[in-house]
N, C-alpha and C positions, 0 to 999 in steps of 0.2 A: 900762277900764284898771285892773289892780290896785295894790294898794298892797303886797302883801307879796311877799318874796322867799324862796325857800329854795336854803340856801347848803348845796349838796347835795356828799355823798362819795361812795363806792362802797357796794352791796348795795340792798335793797328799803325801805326808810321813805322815801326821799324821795318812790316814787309812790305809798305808801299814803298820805303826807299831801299830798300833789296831790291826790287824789282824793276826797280829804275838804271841800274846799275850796270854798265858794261859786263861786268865780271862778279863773279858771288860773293861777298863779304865775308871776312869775319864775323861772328856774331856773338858778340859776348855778354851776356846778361847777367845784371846786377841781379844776387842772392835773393829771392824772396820775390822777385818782380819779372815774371815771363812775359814775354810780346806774344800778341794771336798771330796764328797764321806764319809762326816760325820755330825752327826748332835751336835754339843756342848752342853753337861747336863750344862753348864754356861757360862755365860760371864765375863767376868772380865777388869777393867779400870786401867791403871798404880795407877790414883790419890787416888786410892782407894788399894791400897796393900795390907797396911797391915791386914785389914777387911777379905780378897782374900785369904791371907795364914792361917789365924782364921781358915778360912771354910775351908781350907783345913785337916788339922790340927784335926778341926774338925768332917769332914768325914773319920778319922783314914787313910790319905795319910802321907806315910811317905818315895817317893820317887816321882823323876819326870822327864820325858825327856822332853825337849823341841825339836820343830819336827813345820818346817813349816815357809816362807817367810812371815816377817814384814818390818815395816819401822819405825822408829823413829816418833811415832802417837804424835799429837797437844795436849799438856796439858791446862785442863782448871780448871786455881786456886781455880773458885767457888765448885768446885768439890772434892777439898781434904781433907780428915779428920786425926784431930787431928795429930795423929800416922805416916799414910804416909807423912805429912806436917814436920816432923822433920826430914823426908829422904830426903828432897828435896836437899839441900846444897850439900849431897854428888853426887846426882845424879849428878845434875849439872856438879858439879865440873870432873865426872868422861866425861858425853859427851862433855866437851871443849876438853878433852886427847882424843878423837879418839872413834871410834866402838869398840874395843877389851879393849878398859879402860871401855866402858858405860856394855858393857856384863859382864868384871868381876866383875862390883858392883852389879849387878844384879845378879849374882852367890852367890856373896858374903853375900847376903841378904837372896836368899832363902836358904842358909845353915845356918846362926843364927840361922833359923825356925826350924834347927832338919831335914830337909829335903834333902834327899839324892837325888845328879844329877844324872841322867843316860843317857849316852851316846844312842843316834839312833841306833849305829852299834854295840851297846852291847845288843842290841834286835834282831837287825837284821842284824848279820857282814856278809850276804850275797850281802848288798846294797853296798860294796866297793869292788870291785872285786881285785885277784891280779894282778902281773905284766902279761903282757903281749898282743898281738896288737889281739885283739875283734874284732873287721874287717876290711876289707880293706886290704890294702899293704901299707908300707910306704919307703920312699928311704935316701938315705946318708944325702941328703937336708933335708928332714921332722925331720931326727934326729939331724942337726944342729941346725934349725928354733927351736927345743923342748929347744935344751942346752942353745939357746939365748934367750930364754922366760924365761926359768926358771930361768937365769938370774935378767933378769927385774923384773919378781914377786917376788922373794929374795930383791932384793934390795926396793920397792916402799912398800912393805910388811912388813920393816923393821920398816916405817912410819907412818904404820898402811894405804896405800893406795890400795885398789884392792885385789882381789885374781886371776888376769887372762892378761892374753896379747897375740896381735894376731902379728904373726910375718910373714913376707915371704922374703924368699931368706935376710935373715941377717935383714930388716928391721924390725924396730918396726911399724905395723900401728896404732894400739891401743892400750889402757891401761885402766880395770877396775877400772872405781870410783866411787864416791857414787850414778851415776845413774844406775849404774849397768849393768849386759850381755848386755842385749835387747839393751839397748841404746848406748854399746859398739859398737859392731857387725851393728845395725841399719847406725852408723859412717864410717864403713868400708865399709857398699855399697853405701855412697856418694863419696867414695873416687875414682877422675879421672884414666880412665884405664891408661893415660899417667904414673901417676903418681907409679901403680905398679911395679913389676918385672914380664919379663913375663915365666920366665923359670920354674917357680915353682909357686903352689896354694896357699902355707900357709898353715898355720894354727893357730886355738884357744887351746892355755892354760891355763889349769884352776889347785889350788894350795890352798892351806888352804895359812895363811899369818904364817909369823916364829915367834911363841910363841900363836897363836890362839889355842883360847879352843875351839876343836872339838865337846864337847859334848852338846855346845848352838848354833853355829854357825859353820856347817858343810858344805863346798860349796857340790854344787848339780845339776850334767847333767840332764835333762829332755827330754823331743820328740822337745819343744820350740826350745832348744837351738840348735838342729839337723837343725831343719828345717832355722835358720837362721845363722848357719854358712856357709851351704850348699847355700842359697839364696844370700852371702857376697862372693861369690864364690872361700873361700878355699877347700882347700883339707882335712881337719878334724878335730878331736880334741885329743890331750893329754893331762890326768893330770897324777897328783901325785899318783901313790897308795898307797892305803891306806887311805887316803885324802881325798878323790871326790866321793861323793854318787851320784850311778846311780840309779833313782828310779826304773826302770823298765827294767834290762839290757839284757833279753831275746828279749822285745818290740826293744830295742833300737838299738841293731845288728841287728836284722832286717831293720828297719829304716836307719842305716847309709846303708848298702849294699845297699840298694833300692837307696838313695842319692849320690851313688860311692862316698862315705868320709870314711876314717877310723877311728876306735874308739882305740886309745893304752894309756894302763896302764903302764906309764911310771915311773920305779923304780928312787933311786938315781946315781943309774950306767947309768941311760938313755938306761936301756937295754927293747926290748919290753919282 
């Protein structure tokens, strides 16, 4: 019988860290949001919570990582009991304050329950690589384009806005927000060739925000996000390390090599 659960979303980390795992997990997937490459022994609905951690609780869980892309799901009032209906106030009050206010009450909650977070990369700290450039080459430009990203992510971060900006030759072209990569990146290839630089490709950086709890809300490189930085026609991506979960970082240097993009785990020294 195990003792941990993971409180899975949609994409592949929930069965990378299933498979990490001594013993089988719990698997409990948030409504509306399935993980690949696993099947959920449950489902579970916000308006229904506190019922959710019962059963936890009651299956002798007395840890959990959360592991896997959600979105802020449609609450529907007919559906609340009792129990959950007197957490509403705070929820609320926490998603007016931003994503990193709504996570820590949501942290905050399942720890009342007795139940210990556990971080992804404390299952599997192989998914964060450390410093240094993964593939590719990168030049004097790509490590300034990184210093003035990492800029912008510090600061818009501070706001609780984004975890990512794509920058070339000093410019900012984008900025993560609540639509996220995809529709980041999707913005950069409407962007007029006039309008670029042409000395330099760019690039996308990606960055936890400053005081993000990694261990609910972990950013995370995929094959996705290669194929469309690549098609945004920069020259690659830097994040933080330590930071930035690769899910699959053997697949993924392969993948940027093939893309000629480079992949660098850029320290705070901005050293690869």
């Amino acid at each position: 019988m195990t003792d941990i659960a993971i409180i899975a979303g949609a994409g592949g980390l929930p069965a990378i860290l299933a498979a990490q795992m001594p013993q089988k997990p719990l698997i409990a997937a948030l409504d509306g949001f399935t993980p690949t490459g696993l099947t959920p022994d449950l489902h579970f609905r916000i308006e229904r919570l506190v019922p959710f951690l019962n059963h936890l609780i009651d299956q002798g869980i007395t840890r959990v990582c959360f592991a896997g892309a959600v979105q802020r799901p449609v609450l529907d009032p007919s559906l609340f009991d009792p129990l959950t209906a007197q957490m509403v106030p705070r929820l609320i009050a926490a998603m007016q304050s931003g994503d990193d206010a709504t996570l820590r009450e949501v942290l905050n909650i399942f720890t009342e329950f007795d139940l210990k977070i556990v971080g992804a990369t404390d299952i599997a700290p192989h998914l964060t690589p450390g410093p240094g450039l993964l593939a590719g080459q990168i030049t004097d430009q790509d490590r300034n384009d990184a210093m003035r990203a990492a800029t912008i992510t510090a600061a818009l971060g501070a706001v609780d806005v984004g975890q990512g900006a794509v920058v070339q030759a000093g410019l900012c072209l984008a900025v993560e927000t609540l639509t996220g990569t995809d529709a980041m990146l999707a913005g950069v290839m409407q962007i007029p060739a006039n309008l670029r630089p042409r000395a330099t490709r760019g690039l996308y950086f990606k960055t936890p925000k400053p005081g993000q709890d990694i261990r609910i809300d972990q950013p995370t490189i995929g094959p996705q996000t290669l194929d469309m930085v690549a098609r945004a026609g920069l020259g690659g991506i830097a994040f933080q390390t330590g930071g930035v979960i690769l899910l699959d970082q053997p697949a993924l240097i392969t993948q940027a090599n093939a893309l000629g993009l480079f992949l660098w785990s850029r320290d705070d020294q901005g050293q690869p």
